[in-house]
LUMPAPA-514105 format. One record per atom (N, C-alpha, C): residue number from 0; residue in one letter; atom name; x, y, z. Coordinates in steps of 0.02 Angstrom, whole numbers. Layout:
<sites>
+-----+----+----+--------+--------+--------+
|   i | aa | at |      x |      y |      z |
+-----+----+----+--------+--------+--------+
| NUM |  a | CA |      X |      Y |      Z |
...
+-----+----+----+--------+--------+--------+
</sites>
This chain:
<sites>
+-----+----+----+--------+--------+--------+
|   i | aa | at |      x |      y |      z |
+-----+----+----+--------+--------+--------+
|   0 |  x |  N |   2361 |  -5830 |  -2385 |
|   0 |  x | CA |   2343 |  -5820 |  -2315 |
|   0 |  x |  C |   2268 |  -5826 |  -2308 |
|   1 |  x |  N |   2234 |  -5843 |  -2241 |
|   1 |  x | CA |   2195 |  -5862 |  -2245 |
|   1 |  x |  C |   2150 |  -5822 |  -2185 |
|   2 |  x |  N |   2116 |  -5782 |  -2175 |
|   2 |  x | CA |   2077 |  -5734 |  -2153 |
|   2 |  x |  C |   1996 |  -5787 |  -2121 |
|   3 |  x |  N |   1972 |  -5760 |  -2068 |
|   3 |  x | CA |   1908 |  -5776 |  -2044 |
|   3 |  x |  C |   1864 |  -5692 |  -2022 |
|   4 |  x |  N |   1837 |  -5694 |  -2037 |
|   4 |  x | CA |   1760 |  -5648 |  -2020 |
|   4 |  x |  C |   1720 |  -5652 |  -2025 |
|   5 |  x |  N |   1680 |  -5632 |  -1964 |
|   5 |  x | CA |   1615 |  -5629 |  -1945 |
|   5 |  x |  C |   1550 |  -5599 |  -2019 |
|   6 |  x |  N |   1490 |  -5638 |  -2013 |
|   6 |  x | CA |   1451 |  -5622 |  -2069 |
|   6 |  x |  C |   1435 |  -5548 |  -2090 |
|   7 |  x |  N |   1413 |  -5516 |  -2006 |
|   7 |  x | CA |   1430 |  -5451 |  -1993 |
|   7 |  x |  C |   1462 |  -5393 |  -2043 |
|   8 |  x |  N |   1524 |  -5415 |  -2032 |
|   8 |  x | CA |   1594 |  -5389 |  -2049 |
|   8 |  x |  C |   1587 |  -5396 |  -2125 |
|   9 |  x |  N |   1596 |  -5475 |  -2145 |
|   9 |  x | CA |   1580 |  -5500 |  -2202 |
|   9 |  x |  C |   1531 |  -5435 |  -2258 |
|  10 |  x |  N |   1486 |  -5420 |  -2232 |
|  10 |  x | CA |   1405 |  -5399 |  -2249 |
|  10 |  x |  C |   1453 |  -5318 |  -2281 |
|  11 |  x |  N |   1463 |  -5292 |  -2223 |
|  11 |  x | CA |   1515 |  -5220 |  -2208 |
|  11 |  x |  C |   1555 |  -5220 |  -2283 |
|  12 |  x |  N |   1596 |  -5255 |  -2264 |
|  12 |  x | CA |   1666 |  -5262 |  -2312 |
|  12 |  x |  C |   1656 |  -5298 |  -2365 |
|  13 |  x |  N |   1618 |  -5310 |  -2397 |
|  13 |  x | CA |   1606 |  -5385 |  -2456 |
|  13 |  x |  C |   1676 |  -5357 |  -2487 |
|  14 |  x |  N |   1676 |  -5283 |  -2542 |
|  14 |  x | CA |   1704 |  -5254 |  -2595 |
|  14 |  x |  C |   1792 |  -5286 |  -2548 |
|  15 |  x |  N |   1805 |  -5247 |  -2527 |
|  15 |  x | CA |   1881 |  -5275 |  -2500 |
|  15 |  x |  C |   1889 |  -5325 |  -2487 |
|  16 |  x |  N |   1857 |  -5402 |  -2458 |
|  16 |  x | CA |   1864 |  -5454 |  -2445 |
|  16 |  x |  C |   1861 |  -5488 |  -2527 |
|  17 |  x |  N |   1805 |  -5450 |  -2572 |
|  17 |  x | CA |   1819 |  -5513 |  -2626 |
|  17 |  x |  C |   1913 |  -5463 |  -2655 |
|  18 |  x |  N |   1920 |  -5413 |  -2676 |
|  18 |  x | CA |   1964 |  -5376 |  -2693 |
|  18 |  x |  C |   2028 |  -5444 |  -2674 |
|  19 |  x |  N |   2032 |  -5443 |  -2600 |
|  19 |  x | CA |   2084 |  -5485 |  -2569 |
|  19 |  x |  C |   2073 |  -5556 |  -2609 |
|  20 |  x |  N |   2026 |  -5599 |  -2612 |
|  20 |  x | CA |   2025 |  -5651 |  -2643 |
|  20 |  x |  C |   2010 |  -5638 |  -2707 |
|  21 |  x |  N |   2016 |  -5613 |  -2744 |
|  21 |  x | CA |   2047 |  -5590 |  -2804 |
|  21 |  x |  C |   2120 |  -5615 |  -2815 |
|  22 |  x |  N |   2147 |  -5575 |  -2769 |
|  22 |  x | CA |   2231 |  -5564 |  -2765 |
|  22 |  x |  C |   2252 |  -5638 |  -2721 |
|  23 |  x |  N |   2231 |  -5692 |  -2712 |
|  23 |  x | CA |   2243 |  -5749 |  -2690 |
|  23 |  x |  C |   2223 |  -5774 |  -2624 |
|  24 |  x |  N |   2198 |  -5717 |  -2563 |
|  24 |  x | CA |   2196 |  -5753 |  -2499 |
|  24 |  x |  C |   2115 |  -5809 |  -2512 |
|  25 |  x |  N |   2131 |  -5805 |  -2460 |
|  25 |  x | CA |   2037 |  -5864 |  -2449 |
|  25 |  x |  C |   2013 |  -5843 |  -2372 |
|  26 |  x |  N |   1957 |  -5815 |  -2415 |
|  26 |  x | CA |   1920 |  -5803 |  -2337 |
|  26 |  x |  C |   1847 |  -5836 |  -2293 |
|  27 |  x |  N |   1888 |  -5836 |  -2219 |
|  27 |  x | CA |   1813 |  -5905 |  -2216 |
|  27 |  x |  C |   1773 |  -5858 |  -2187 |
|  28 |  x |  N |   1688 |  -5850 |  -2154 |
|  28 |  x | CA |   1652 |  -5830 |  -2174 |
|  28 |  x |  C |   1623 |  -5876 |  -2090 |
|  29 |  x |  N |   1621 |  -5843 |  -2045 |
|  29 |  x | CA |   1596 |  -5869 |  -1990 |
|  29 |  x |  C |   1528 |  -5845 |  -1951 |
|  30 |  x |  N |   1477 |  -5888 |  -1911 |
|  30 |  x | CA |   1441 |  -5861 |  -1890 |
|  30 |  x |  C |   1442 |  -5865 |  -1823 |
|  31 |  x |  N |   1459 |  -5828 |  -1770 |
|  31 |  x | CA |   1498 |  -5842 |  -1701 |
|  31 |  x |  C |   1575 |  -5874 |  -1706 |
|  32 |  x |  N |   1591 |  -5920 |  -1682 |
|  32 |  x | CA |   1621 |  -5961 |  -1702 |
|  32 |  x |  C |   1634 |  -6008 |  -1746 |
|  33 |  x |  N |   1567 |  -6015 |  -1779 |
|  33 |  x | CA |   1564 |  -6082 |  -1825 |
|  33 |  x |  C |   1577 |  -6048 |  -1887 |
|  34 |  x |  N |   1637 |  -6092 |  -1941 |
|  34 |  x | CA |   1647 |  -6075 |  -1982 |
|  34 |  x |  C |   1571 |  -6082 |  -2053 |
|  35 |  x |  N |   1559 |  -6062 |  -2097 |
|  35 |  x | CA |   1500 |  -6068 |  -2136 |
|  35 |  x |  C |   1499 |  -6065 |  -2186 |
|  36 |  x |  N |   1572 |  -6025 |  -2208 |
|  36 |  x | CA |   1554 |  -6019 |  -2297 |
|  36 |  x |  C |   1656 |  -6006 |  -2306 |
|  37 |  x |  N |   1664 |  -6010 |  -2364 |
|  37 |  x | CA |   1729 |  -5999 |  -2385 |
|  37 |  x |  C |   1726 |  -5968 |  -2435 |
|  38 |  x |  N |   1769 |  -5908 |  -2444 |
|  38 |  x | CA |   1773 |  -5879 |  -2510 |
|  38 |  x |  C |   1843 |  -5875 |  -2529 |
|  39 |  x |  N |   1855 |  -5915 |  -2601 |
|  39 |  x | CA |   1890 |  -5927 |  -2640 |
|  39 |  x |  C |   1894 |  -5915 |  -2707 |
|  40 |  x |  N |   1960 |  -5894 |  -2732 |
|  40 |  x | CA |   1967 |  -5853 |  -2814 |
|  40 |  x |  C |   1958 |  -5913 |  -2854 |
|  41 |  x |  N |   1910 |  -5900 |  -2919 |
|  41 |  x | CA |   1915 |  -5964 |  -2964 |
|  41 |  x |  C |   1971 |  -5945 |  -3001 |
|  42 |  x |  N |   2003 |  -6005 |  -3041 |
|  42 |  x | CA |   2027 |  -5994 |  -3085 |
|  42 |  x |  C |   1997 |  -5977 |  -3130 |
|  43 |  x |  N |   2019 |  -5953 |  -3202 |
|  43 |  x | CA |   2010 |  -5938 |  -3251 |
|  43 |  x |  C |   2031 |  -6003 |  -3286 |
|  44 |  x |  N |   1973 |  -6019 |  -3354 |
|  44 |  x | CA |   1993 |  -6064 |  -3377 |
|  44 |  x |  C |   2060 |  -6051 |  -3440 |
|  45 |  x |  N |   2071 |  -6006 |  -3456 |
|  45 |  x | CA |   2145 |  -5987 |  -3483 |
|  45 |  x |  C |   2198 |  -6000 |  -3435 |
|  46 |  x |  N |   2206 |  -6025 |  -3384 |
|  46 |  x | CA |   2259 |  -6034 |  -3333 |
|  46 |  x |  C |   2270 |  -6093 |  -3353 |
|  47 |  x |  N |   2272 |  -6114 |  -3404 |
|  47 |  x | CA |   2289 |  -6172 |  -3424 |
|  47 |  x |  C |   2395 |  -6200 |  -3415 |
|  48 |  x |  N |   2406 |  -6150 |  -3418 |
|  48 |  x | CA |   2495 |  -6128 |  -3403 |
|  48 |  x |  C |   2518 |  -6163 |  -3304 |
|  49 |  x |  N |   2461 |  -6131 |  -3294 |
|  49 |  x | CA |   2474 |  -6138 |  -3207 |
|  49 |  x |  C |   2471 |  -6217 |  -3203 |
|  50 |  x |  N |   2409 |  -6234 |  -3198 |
|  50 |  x | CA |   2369 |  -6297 |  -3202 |
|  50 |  x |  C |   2434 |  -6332 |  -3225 |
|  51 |  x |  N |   2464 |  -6326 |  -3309 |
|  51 |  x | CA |   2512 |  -6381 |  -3303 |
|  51 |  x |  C |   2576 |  -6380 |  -3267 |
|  52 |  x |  N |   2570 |  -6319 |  -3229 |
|  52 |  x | CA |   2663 |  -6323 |  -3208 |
|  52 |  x |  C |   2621 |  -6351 |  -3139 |
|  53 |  x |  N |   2567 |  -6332 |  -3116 |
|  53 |  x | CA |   2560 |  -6394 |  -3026 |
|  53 |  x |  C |   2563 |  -6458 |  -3044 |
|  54 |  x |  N |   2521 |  -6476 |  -3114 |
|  54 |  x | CA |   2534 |  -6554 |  -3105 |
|  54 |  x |  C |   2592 |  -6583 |  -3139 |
|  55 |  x |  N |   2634 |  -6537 |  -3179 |
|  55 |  x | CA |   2712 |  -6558 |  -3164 |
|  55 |  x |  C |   2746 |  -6563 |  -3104 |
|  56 |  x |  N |   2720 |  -6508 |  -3061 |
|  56 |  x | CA |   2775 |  -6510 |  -2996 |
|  56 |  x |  C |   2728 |  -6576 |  -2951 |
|  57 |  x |  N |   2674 |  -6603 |  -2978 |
|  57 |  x | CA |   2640 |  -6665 |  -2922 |
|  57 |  x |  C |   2684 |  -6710 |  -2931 |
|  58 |  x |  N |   2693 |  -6720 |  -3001 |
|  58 |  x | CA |   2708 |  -6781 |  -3048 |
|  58 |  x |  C |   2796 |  -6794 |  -3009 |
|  59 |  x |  N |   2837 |  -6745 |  -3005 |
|  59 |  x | CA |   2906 |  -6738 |  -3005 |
|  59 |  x |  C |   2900 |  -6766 |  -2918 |
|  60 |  x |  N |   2861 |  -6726 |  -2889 |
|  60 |  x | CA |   2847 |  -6760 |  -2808 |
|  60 |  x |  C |   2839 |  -6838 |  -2812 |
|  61 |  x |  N |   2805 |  -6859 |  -2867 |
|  61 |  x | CA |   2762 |  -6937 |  -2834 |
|  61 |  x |  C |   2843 |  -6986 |  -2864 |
|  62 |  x |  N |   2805 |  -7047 |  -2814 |
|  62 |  x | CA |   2862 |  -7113 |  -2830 |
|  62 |  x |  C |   2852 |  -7134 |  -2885 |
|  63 |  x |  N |   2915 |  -7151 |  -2911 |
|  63 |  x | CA |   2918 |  -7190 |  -2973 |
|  63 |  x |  C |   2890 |  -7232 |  -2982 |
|  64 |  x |  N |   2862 |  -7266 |  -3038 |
|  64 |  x | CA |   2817 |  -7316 |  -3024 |
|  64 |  x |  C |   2860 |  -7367 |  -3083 |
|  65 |  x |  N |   2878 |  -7433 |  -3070 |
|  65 |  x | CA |   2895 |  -7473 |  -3135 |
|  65 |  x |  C |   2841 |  -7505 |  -3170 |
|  66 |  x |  N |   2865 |  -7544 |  -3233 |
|  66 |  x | CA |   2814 |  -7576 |  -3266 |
|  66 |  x |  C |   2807 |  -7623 |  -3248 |
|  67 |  x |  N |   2848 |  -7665 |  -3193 |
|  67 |  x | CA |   2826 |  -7724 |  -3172 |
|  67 |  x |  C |   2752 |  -7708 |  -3105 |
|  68 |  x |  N |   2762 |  -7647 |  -3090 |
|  68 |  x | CA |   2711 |  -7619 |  -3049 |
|  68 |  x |  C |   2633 |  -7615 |  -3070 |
|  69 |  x |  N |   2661 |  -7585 |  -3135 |
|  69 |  x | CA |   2596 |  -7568 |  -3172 |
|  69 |  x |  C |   2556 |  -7622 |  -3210 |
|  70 |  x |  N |   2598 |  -7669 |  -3236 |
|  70 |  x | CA |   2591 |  -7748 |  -3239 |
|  70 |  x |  C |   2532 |  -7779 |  -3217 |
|  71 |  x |  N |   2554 |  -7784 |  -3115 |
|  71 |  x | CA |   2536 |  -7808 |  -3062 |
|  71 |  x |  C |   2479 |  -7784 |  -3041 |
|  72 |  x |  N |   2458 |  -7709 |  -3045 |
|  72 |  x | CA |   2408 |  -7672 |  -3075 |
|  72 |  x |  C |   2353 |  -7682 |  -3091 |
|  73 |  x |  N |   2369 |  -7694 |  -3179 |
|  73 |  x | CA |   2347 |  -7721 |  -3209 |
|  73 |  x |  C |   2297 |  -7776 |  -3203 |
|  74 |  x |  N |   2343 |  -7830 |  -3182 |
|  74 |  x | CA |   2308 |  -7881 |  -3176 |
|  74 |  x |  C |   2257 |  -7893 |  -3124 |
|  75 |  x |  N |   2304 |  -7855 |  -3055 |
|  75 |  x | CA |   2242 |  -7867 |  -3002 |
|  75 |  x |  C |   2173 |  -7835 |  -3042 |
|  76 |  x |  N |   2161 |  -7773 |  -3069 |
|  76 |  x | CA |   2106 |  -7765 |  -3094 |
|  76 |  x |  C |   2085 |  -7783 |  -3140 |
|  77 |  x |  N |   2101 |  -7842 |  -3170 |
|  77 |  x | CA |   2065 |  -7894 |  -3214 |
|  77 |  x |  C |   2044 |  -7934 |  -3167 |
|  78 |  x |  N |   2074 |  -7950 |  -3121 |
|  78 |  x | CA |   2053 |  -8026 |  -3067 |
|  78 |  x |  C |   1987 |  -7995 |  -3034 |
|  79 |  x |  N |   1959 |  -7926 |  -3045 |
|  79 |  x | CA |   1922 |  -7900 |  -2997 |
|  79 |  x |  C |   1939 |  -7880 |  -2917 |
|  80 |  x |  N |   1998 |  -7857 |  -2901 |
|  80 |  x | CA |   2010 |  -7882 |  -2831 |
|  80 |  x |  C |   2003 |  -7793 |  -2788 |
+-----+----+----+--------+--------+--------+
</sites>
């Protein structure tokens, strides 16, 4: 989920807003109306587990591709094109 507050607010609350993006939300970070900053949880580079099950679940989403595709590919980027 995805949360907006004021810098204000922001300033007030840092400890509970990062707490929350910790735990996954993303919070944007506005000054009036205009959005300005985004705060988002890094991964950890041990999340190496996660990382491969999204780009399994990309991989299982995308179209098949044949080898006559990859071929065709191929070659256009030898021809330079």
């Amino acid at each position: 989920m995805t949360i907006t507050v004021k810098v204000g607010e922001a300033k007030t609350r840092l400890s509970d807003l990062l707490a929350r993006v910790g735990a996954g939300e993303e919070i944007i970070i506005a000054r009036g109306d205009t959005p300005i900053a985004k705060l988002t949880r890094i991964e950890k580079a041990n999340d190496l587990v996660a990382a491969l099950a999204e780009a399994r679940a990309a991989r299982a989403r995308a179209k098949r591709v044949t080898r006559k595709e990859i071929l065709a590919w191929r070659r256009e980027g030898a021809r330079g094109v």
